[in-house]
Residue frames relative to the residue before (quaternion, step in Angstrom):
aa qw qx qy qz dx dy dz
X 1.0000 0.0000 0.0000 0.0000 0.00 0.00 0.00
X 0.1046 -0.7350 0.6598 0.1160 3.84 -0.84 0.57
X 0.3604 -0.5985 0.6614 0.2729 3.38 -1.37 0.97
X 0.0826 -0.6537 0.7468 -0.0901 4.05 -1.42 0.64
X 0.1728 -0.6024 0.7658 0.1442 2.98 -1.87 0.21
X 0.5477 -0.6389 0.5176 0.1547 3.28 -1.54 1.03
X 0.0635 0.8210 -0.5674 0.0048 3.85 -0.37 1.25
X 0.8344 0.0197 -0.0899 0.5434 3.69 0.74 0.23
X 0.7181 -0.4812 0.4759 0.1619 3.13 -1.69 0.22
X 0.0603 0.7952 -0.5891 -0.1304 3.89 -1.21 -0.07
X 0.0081 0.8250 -0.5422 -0.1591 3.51 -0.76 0.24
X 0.0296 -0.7633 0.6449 0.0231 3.65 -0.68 0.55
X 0.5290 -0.7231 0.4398 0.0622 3.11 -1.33 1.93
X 0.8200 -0.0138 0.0609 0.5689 3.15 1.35 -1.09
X 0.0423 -0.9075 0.4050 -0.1033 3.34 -0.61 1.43
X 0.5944 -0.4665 0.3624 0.5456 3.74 -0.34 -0.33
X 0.5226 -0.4865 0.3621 0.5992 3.80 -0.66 0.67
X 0.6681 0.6318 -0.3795 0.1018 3.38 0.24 -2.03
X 0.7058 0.5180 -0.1282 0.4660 3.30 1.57 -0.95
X 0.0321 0.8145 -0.3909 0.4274 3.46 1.67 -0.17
X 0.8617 -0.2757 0.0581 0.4221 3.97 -0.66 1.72
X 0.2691 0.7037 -0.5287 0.3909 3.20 1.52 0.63
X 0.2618 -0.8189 0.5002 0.1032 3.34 -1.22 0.52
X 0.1913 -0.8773 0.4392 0.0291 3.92 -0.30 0.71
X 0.0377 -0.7905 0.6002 -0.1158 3.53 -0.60 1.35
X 0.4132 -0.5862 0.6651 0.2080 3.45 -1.28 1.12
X 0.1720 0.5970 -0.7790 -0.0840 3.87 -1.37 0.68
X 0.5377 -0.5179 0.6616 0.0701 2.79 -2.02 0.52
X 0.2248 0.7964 -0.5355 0.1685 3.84 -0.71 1.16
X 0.7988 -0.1485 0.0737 0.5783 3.79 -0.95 1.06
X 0.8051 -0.2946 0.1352 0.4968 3.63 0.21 1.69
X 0.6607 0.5996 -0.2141 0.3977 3.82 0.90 -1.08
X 0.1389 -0.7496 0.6410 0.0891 3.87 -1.02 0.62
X 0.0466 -0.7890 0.6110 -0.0448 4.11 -0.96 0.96
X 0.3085 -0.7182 0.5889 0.2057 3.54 -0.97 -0.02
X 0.0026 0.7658 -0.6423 0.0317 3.65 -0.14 1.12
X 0.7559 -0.3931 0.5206 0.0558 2.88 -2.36 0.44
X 0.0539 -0.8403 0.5233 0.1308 3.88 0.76 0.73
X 0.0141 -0.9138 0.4023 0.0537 3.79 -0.90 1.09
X 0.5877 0.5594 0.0699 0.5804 2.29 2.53 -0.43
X 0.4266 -0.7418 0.4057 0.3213 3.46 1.72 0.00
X 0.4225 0.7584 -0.4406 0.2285 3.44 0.80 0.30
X 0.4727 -0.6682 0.5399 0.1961 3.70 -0.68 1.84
X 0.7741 -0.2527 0.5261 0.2450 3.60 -2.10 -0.19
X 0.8285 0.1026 -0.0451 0.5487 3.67 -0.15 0.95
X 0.2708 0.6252 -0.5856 0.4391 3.58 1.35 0.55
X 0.2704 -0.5138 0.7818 0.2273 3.17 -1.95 -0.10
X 0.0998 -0.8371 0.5376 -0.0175 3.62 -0.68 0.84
X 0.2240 -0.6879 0.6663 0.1807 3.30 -0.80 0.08
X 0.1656 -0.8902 0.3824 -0.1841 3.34 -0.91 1.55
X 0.0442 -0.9402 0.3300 0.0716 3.37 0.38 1.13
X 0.1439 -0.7431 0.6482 0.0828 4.34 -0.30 0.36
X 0.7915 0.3260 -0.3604 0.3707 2.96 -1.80 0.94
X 0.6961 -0.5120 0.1871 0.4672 3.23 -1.23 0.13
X 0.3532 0.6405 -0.4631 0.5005 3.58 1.61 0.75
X 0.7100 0.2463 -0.3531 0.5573 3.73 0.51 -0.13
X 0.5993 0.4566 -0.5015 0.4254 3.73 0.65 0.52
X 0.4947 0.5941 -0.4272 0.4688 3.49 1.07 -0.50
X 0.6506 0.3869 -0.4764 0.4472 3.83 0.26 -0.77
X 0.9275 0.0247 -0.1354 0.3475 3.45 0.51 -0.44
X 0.2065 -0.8428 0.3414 0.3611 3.49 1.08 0.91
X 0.6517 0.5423 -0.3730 0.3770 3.89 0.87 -0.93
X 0.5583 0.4816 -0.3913 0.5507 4.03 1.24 -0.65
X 0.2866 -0.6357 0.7162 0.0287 3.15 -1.54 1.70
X 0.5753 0.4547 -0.5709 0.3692 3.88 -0.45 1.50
X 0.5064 -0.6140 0.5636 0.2212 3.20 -2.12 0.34
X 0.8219 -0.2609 -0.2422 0.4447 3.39 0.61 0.98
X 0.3773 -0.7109 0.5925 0.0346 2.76 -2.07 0.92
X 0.1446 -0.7694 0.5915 0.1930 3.64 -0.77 0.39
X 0.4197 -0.8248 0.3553 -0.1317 2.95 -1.06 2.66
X 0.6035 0.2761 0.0188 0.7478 3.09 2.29 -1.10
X 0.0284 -0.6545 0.7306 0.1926 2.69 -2.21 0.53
X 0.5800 -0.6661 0.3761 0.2801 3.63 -0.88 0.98
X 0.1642 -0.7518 0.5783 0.2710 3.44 -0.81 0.30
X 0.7130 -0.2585 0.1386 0.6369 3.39 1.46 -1.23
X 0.5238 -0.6651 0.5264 0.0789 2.40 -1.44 0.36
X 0.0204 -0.8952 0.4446 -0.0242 3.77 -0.26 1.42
């Protein structure tokens, strides 16, 4: 799992059904930028927790990607 922070948006007009009202979010992580799978409603400037692999298909077996963000952070202790 990688912790990230959400720094932008995506929108794609035209996708595979499977993907259909899916939502996309740029996060930002150890210098590095990715495009995850929003499952969790999580806004710009969340902290997120962020899974890849067949560990971000498990949250959602029917969503065809390699990661998804499962959490948002409240804090950190």
């Amino acid at each position: 799992m990688i912790l990230a922070t959400v720094t932008g948006n995506f929108w794609a007009t035209k996708k595979c059904e499977s993907l259909r009202g899916q939502i996309f979010l740029e996060v930002s992580f150890d210098g590095r930028k990715a495009v995850a799978a929003d499952l969790v409603g999580a806004g710009i400037g969340d902290r997120v927790l962020v899974t890849t692999g067949s560990a971000a298909r498990a949250a959602d077996p029917g969503l065809p990607c390699d990661a998804a963000i499962v959490a948002i952070l409240d804090e950190k202790t």
